[in-house]
MARTOR-89962 format. One record per residue (C-alpha): residue in three letters; x, y, z. Coordinates in steps of 0.5 Angstrom, whole numbers, plus 500, padded with zeros to 3 digits. Layout:
<sites>
SITE residu east north  up
SITE    Ala    X     Y   Z
...
</sites>
This chain:
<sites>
SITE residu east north  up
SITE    Unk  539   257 559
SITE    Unk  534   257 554
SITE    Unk  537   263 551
SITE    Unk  544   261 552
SITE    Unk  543   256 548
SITE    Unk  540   259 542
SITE    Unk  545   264 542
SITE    Unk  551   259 542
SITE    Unk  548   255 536
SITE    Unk  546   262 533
SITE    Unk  554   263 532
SITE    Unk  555   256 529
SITE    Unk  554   258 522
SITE    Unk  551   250 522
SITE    Unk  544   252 521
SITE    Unk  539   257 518
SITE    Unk  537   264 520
SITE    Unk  530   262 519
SITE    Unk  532   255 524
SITE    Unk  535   259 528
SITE    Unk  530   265 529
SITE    Unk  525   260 530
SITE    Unk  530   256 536
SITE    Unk  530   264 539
SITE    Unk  523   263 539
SITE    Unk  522   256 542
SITE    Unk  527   257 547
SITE    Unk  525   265 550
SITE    Unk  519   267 554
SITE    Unk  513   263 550
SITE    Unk  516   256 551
SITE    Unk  516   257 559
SITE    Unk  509   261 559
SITE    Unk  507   254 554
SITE    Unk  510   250 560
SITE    Unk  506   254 565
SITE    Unk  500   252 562
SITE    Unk  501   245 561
SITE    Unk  502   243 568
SITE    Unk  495   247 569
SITE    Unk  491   243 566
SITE    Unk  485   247 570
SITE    Unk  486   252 564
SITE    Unk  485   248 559
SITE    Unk  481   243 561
SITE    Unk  474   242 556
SITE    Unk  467   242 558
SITE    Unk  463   237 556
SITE    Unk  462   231 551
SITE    Unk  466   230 544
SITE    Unk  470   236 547
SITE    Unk  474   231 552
SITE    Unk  476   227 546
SITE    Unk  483   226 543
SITE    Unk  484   222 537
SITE    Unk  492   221 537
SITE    Unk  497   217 532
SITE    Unk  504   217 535
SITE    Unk  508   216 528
SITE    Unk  516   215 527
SITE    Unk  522   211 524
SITE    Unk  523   205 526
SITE    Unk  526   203 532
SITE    Unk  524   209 536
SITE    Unk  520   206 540
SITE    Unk  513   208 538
SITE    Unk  510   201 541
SITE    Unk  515   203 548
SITE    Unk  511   209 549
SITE    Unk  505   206 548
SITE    Unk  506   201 553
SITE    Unk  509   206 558
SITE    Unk  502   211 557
SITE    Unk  497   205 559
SITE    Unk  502   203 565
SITE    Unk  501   209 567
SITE    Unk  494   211 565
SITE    Unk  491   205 567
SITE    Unk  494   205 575
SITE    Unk  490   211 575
SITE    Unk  485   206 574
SITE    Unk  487   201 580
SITE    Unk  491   196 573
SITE    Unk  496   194 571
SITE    Unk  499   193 564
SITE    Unk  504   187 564
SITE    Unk  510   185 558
SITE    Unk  514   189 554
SITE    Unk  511   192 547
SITE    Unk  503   189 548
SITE    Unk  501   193 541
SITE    Unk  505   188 538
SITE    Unk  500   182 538
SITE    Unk  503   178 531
SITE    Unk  508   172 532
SITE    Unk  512   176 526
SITE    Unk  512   183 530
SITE    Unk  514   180 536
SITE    Unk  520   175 533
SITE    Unk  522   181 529
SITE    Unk  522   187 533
SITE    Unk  518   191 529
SITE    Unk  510   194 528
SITE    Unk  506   192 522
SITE    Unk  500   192 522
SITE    Unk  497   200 526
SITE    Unk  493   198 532
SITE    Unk  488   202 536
SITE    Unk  487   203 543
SITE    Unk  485   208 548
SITE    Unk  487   211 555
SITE    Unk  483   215 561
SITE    Unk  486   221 563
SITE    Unk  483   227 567
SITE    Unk  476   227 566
SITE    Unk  479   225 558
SITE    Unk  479   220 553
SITE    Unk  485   220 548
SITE    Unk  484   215 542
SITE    Unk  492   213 541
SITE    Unk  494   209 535
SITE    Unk  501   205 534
SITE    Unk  503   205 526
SITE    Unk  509   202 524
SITE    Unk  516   206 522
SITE    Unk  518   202 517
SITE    Unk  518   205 510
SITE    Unk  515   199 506
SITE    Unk  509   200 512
SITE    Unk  509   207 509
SITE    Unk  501   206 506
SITE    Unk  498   203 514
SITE    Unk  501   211 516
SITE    Unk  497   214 511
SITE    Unk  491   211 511
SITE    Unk  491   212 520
SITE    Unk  492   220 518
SITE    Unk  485   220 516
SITE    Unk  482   218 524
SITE    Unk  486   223 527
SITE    Unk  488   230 529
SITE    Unk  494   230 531
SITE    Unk  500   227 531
SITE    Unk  506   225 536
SITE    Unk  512   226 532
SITE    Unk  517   221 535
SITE    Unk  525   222 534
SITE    Unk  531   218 537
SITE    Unk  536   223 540
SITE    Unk  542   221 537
SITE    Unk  540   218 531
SITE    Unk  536   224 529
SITE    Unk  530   224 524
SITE    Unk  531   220 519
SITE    Unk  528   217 512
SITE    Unk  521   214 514
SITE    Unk  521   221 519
SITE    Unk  520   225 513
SITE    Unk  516   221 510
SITE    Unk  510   221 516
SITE    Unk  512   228 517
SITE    Unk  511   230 509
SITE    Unk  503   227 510
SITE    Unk  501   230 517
SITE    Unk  503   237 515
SITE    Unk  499   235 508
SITE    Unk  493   234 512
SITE    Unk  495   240 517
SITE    Unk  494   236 523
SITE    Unk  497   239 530
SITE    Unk  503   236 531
SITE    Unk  508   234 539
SITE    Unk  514   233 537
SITE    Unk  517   226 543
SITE    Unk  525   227 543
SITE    Unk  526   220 545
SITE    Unk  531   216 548
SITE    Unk  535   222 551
SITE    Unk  538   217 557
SITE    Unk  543   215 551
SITE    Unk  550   216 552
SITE    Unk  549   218 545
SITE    Unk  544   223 546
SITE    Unk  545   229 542
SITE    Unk  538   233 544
SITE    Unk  540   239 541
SITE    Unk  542   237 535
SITE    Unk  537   233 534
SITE    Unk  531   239 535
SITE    Unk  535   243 530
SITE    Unk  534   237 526
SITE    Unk  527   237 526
SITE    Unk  527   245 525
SITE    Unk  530   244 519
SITE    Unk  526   238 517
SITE    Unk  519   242 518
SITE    Unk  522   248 514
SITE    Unk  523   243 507
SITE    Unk  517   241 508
SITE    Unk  514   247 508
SITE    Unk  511   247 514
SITE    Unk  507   254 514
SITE    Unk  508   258 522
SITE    Unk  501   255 525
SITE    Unk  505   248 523
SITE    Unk  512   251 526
SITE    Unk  509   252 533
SITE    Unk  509   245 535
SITE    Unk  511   243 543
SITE    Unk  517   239 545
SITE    Unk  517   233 550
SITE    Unk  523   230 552
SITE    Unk  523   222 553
SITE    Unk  525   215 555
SITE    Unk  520   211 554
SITE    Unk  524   205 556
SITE    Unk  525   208 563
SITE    Unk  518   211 563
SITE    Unk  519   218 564
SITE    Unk  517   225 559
SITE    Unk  519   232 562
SITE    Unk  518   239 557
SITE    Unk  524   241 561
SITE    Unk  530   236 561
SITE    Unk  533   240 567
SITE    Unk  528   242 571
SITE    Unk  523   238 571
SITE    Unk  523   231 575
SITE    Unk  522   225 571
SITE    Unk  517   220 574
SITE    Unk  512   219 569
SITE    Unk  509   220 562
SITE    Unk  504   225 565
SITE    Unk  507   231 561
SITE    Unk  506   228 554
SITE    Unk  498   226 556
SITE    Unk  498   233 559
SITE    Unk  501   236 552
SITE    Unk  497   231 548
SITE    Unk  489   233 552
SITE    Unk  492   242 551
SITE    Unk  494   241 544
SITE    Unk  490   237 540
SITE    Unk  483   240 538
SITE    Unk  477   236 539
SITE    Unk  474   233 533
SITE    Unk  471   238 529
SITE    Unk  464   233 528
SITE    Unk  456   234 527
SITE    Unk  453   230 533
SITE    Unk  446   232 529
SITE    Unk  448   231 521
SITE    Unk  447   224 519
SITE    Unk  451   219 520
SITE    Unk  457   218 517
SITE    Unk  464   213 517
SITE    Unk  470   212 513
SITE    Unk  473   205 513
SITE    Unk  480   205 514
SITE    Unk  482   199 517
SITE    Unk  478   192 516
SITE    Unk  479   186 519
SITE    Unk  476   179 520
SITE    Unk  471   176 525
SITE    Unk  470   168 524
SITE    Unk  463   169 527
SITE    Unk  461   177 525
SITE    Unk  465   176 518
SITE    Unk  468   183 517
SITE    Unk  470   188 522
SITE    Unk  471   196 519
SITE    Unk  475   200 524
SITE    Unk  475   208 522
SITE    Unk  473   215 525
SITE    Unk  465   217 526
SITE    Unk  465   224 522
SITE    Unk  459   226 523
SITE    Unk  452   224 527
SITE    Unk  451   218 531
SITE    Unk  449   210 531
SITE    Unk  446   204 535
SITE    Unk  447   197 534
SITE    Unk  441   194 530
SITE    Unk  441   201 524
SITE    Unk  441   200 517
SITE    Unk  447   203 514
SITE    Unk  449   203 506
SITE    Unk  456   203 503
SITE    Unk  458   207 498
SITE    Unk  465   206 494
SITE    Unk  470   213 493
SITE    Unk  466   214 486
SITE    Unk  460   214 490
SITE    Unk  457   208 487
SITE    Unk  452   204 492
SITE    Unk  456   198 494
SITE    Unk  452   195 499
SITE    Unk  445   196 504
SITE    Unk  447   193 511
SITE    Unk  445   192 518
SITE    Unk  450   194 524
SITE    Unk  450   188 528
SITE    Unk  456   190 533
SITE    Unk  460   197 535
SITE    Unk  466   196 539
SITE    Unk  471   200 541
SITE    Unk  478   200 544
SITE    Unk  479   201 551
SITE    Unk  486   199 553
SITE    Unk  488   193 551
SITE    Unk  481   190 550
SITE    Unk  475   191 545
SITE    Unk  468   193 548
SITE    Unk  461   192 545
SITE    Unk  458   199 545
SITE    Unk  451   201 545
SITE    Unk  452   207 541
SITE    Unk  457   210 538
SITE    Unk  457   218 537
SITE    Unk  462   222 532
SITE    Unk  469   224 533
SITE    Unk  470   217 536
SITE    Unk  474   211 533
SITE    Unk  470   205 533
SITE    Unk  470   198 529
SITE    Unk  463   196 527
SITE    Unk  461   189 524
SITE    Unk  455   187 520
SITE    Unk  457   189 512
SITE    Unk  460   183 508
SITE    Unk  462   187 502
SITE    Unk  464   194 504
SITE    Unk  472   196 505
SITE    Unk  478   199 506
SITE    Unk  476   207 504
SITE    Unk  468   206 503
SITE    Unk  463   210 506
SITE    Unk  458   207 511
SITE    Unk  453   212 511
SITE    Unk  445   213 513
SITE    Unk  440   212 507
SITE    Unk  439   219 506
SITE    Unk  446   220 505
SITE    Unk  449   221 497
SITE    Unk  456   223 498
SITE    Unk  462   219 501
SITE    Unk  467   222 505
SITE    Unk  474   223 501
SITE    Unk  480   219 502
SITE    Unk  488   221 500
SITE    Unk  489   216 495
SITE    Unk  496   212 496
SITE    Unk  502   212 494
SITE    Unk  503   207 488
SITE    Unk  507   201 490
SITE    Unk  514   201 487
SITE    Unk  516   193 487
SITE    Unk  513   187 484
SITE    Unk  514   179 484
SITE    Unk  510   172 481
SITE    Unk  508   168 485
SITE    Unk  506   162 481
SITE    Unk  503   154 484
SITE    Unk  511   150 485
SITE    Unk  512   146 480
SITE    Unk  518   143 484
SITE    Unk  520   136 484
SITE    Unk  518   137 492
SITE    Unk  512   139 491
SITE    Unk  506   138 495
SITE    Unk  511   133 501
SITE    Unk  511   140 506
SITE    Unk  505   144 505
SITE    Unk  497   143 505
SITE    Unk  494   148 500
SITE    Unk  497   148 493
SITE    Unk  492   150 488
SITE    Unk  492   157 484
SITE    Unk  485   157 487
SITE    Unk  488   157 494
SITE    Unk  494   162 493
SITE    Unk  489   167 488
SITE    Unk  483   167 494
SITE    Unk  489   168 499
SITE    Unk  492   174 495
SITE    Unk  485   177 495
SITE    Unk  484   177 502
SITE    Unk  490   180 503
SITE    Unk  489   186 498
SITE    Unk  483   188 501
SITE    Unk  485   190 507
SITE    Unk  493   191 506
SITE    Unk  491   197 500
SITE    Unk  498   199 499
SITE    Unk  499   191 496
SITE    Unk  496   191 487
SITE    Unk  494   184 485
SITE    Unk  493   182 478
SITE    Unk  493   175 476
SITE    Unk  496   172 469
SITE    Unk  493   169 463
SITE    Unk  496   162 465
SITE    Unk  491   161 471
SITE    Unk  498   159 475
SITE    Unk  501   165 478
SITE    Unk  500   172 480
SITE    Unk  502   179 480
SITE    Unk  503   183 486
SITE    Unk  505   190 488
SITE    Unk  508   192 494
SITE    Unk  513   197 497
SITE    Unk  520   194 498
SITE    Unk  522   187 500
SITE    Unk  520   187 507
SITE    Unk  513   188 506
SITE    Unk  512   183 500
SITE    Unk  516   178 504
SITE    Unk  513   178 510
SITE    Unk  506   177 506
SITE    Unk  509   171 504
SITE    Unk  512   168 511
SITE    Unk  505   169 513
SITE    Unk  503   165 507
SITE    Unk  507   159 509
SITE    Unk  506   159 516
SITE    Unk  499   158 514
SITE    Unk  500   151 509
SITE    Unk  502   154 502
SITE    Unk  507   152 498
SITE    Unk  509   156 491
SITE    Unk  514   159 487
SITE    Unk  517   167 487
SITE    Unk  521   170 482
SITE    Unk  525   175 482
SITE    Unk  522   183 484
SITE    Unk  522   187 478
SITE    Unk  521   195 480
SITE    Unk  515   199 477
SITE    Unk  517   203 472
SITE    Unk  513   209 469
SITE    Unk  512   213 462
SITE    Unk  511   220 462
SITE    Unk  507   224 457
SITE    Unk  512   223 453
SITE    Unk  512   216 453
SITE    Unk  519   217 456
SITE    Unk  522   211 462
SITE    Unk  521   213 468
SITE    Unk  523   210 474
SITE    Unk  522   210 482
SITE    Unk  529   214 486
SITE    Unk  529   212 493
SITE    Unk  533   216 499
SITE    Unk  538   212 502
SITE    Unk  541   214 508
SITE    Unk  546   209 511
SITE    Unk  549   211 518
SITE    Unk  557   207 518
SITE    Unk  563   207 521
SITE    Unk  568   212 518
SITE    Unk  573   207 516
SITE    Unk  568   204 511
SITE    Unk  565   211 509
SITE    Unk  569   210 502
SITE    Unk  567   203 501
SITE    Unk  559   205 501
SITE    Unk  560   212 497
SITE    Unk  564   207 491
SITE    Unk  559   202 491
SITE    Unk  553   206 491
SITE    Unk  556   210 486
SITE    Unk  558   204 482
SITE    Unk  551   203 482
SITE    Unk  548   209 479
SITE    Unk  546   213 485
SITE    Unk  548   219 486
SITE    Unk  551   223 494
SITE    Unk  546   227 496
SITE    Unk  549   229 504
SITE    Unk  555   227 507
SITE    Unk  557   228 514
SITE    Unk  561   226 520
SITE    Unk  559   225 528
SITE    Unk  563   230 532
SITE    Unk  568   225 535
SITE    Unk  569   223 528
SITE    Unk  568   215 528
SITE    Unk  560   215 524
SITE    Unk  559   217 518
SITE    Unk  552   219 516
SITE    Unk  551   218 507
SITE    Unk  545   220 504
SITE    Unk  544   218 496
SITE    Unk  540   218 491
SITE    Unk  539   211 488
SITE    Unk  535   206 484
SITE    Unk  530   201 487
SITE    Unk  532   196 483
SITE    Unk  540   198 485
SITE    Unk  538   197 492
SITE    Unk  535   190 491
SITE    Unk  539   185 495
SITE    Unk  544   191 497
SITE    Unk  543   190 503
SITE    Unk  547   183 505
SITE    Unk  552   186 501
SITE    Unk  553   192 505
SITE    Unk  553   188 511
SITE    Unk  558   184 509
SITE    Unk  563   188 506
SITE    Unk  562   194 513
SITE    Unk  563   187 517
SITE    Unk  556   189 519
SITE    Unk  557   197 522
SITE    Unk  553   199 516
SITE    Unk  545   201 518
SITE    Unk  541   203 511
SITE    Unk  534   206 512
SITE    Unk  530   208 505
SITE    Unk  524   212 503
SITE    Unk  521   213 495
SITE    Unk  523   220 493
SITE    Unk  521   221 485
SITE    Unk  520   218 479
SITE    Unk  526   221 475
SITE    Unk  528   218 469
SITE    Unk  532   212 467
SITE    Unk  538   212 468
SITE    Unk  541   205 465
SITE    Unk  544   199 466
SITE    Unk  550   196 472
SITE    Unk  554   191 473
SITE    Unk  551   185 477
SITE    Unk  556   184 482
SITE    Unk  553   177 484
SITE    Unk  557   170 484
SITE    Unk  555   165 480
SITE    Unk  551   159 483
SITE    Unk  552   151 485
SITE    Unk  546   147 482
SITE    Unk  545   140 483
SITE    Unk  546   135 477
SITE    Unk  541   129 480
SITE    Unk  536   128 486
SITE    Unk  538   125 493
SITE    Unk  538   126 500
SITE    Unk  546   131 500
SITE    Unk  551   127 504
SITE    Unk  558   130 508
SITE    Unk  562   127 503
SITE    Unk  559   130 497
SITE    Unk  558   137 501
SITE    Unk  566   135 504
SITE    Unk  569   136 496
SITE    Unk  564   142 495
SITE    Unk  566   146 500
SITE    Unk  572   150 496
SITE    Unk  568   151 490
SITE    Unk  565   156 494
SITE    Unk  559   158 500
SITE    Unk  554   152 501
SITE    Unk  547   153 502
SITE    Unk  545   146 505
SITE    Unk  546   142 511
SITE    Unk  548   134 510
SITE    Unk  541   131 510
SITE    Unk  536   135 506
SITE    Unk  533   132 500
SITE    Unk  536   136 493
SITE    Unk  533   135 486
SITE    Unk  536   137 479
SITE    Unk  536   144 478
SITE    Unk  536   146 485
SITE    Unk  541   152 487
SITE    Unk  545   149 493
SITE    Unk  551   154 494
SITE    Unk  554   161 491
SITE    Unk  560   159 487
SITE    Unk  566   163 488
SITE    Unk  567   164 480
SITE    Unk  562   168 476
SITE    Unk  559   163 472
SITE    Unk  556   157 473
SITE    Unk  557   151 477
SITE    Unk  554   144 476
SITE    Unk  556   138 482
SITE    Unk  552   133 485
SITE    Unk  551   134 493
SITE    Unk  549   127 493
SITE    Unk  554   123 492
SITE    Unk  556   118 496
SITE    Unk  563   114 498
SITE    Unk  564   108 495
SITE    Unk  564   101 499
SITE    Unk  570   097 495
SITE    Unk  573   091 496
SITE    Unk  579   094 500
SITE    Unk  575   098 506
SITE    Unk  568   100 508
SITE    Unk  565   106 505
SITE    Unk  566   110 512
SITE    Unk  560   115 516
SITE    Unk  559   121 515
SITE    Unk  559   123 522
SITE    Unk  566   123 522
SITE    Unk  566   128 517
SITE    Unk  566   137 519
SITE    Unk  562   142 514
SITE    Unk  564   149 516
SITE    Unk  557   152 517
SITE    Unk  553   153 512
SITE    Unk  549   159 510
SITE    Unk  542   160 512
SITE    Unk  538   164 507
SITE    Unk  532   168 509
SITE    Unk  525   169 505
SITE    Unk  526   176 503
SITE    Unk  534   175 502
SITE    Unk  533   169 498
SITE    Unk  527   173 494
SITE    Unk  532   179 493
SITE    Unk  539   174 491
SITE    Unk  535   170 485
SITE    Unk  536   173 478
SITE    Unk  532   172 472
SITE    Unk  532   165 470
SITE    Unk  532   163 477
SITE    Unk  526   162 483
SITE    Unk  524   162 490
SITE    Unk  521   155 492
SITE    Unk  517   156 499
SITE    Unk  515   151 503
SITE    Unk  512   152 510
SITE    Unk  518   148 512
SITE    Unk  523   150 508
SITE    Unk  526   156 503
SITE    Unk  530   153 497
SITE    Unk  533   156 491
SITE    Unk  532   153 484
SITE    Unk  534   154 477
SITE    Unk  526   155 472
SITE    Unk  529   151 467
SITE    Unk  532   144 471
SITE    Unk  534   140 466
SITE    Unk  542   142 465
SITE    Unk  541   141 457
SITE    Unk  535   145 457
SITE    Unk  538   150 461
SITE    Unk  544   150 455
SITE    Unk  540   150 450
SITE    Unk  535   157 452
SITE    Unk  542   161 453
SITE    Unk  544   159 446
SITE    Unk  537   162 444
SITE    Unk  537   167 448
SITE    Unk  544   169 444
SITE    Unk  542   168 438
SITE    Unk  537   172 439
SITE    Unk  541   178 441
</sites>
């Protein structure tokens, strides 16, 4: 069967020779002598000690379902134990990750299997996480590289993809969800074939073993007609024959990269990482050392601990090539080094790659402000950020000369917008301006700009549509191509980051939401000009108040309303989209006047069509220059910088004359 499909898709011209030849190979003698060996683990199965240990990070696109599998793994190593794991993606322990749907933040945890233990970390599978994926690849060796088998690989799959062969890690490719109806397995294996070969992988990286998945169901098998489908055994079994122990010196002295950190409110901060070389006993004075090698701190180990299941236990010792968290250091961080005294050299650490986007965040100066949240001040918002920039090193922080707001750094609107959803939820008030991109200057000092790829998957009646808006804004078609029944339409371009932002609502309302847009940082290339912006102009409130039906009633055809009847509303406060380009001024306020002749009625009695409900990150891509995001922990309003309506006047007129 093997060879005949090889054969069959040899004569397809649909890809090429070298794809081919490697599928011949994949699919001949060698894949079933591969397939012998693995479900006979007496021929592989390692002595003793750090031999029995895997480190394994599953990486994939988002919604692939990493987190599903990891579930499935320790359902089914942990009823080998005699327990049981309950719930539907464990690993996501956030209230953001468990209302979205999504992984945010890497998380470790560690199973039991035949004589073996596999250290297997969840990373997250949106592009804008990208700098958790890379600083996990450190801990590792070996990846599972999981991929939808009807959506194929997508962009953040050769994003992790490019990282792991980089780091010339063992690769086990995970083809899952294979019970869709929309499956196409073997087209997707090619996919990967292909991908590996842009990327260059070199022969050692090309003979990688494949595991066919439904992780929502609970079974893997390496042969999709043979093999019965029961359990996730066969990928256990694949990760224990394929990935190597670590390469670590138990007898050199002790040495351990930082890689993830967290806080402890009674052991302050918690540094996760591998043990790279030698061994260490709680009570040990350790020193830190920075990426340049400069003496950070001296401190001694007052907790180990490391991932069993789902839970931490304290551990006496700790040996190399495991992954453990260790607690005692109150200044050392994500990429420092913990090391014996005697030790003057730190471990390496990839840099990141740089962010893209930036926004201001600056103390809210609404009329409202201080009504809804706790804490208000610059000095609460700047230690905050800081936090959070020692632990999230994809974020860049800079503060202001004003002493009010700050810089951040990240890499897309999500990410920025979740930092700034956790900051609401926490008492903070403040204000947010439009994201910026980050641009560069080559040695010639000419602009440069970061080009992302964009893949939209689309229904084909809308394929046209997608091709002429992105074109219009400065992107150029990289790929097109249509599924075999004709009815989706996969467009790959090359655009702007700052054409993207706020593409999103746009695109999903103009496909009447069929469109599914994923993005990833191609390059810095040169700047390519000015677009036309294609958002309407606003509604702005002209005087404070609570808004009323009545008011709201009259307003409904100048365009799209913002606002519920009931919410209270000050001057300058952006409360709809006009249905005009330009600028609308109205009063959400006003009331119906008691006369001598009738009542002035109830607004109760008054129907609004729905109003539009604008999320943090929309609303952080939807405010242009002169305008801000006022967040709250109990409201997002949009509002214009200047409020006055004269003032605002006055600085268009100069900003004319100016030109």
């Amino acid at each position: 069967n093997h060879h005949l499909i090889a054969f069959r898709l040899f004569f397809s011209h649909k890809y090429s020779t070298t794809t081919m030849l490697h599928s011949v190979f994949r699919r001949g003698g060698v894949r079933a002598l591969l397939t012998r060996r693995v479900t006979h683990p007496r021929f592989f199965c390692a002595p003793t000690g750090i031999q029995k240990l895997r480190n394994v990070a599953i990486i994939a696109h988002v919604d692939h379902g990493k987190t599903t599998l990891v579930d499935r793994l320790l359902q089914d190593t942990n009823a080998l134990l005699g327990n049981q794991v309950h719930g539907e993606r464990v690993m996501d322990s956030g209230d953001l990750e468990k209302e979205r749907g999504i992984t945010i933040l890497s998380k470790c945890t560690s199973v039991l299997f035949e004589d073996h233990r596999i250290n297997i970390v969840d990373t997250p599978g949106h592009a804008d996480f990208g700098g958790e994926v890379e600083r996990i690849l450190n801990m590792v060796d070996g990846v599972l590289l999981l991929v939808d088998a009807a959506e194929g690989p997508m962009a953040q799959t050769k994003f992790v993809l490019m990282k792991a062969l980089k780091k010339s890690l063992k690769l086990i490719v995970v083809i899952n969800k294979v019970d869709r109806n929309e499956e196409r397995v073997e087209d997707t294996e090619m996919e990967i074939l292909e991908l590996f070969e842009e990327l260059k992988a070199n022969e050692s990286q090309m003979d990688f073993p494949v595991c066919y998945a439904s992780a929502r169901n609970g079974w893997s098998v390496l042969d999709l007609e043979k093999d019965e489908r029961k359990s996730m055994i066969p990928i256990l079994r694949t990760i224990i024959s394929h990935i190597p122990p670590p390469a670590c010196d138990l007898n050199a002295p002790f040495r351990f990269l930082a890689t993830l950190m967290s806080h402890n409110d009674h052991l302050g901060r918690f540094l996760t990482g591998r043990v790279a070389s030698g061994r260490i006993s709680t009570g040990t004075i350790l020193k830190a050392l920075n990426l340049k090698g400069e003496f950070v701190e001296e401190g001694k180990v007052m907790k180990i601990l490391a991932h069993r299941g789902l839970k931490q236990e304290s551990l006496d010792e700790a040996v190399a090539g495991d992954i453990v968290t260790i607690a005692g250091f109150s200044a050392a961080s994500v990429s420092d080094t913990l090391c014996a005294l005697e030790v003057e050299e730190p471990l390496e650490s990839d840099p990141i790659d740089p962010p893209t986007l930036e926004i201001r965040i600056s103390v809210n100066s609404s009329p409202l402000q201080g009504k809804e949240g706790t804490k208000l001040t610059s000095a609460q918002i700047g230690e905050r950020l800081r936090k959070e920039n020692l632990t999230n090193v994809a974020l860049d922080l800079e503060g202001s000369g004003d002493g009010v707001s700050f810089s951040v750094k990240g890499r897309g609107e999500l990410q920025l917008g979740i930092l700034l959803e956790q900051m609401r939820r926490e008492g903070f008030e403040f204000e947010v301006g439009p994201p910026q991109v980050v641009f560069r200057l080559d040695e010639n000092g000419k602009k440069l700009e970061p080009i992302e790829e964009v893949q939209i998957d689309v229904d084909s009646a809308y394929s046209s549509l997608v091709i002429e808006k992105l074109s219009s804004r400065k992107g150029e078609l990289n790929e097109l191509s249509t599924s075999e029944d004709g009815k989706r339409t996969k467009i790959s371009f090359f655009s702007p980051s700052r054409s993207l932002i706020g593409f999103s609502r746009e695109l999903k309302n103009e496909t009447r939401g069929t469109a599914v847009m994923n993005r990833i940082l191609h390059a810095y290339e040169p700047f390519r000009g000015t677009f036309p912006s294609t958002r309407k102009g606003c509604m702005i409130a002209t005087s404070p108040g609570r808004s009323t039906a009545y008011a709201l009633a009259s307003l409904e055809s100048r365009g799209k309303l913002f606002i519920p009847r009931q919410v209270d509303v000050y001057a300058g406060m952006i409360f709809g989209e006009s249905s005009r380009d330009l600028d609308f001024e109205g009063s959400p306020v006003r009331q119906k006047k008691l006369t001598n002749i009738r009542a002035a009625g109830s607004d109760e009695f008054i129907k609004l069509s729905p109003h539009r409900e604008i999320l943090l990150e929309e609303a952080i891509s939807y405010v242009q220059e002169d305008e801000l995001v006022e967040v709250t922990p109990k409201s997002i309003r949009l509002r214009k910088r200047i409020l006055d309506g004269d003032e605002r006047r006055k600085a268009r007129k100069r900003a004319k004359n100016q030109k």
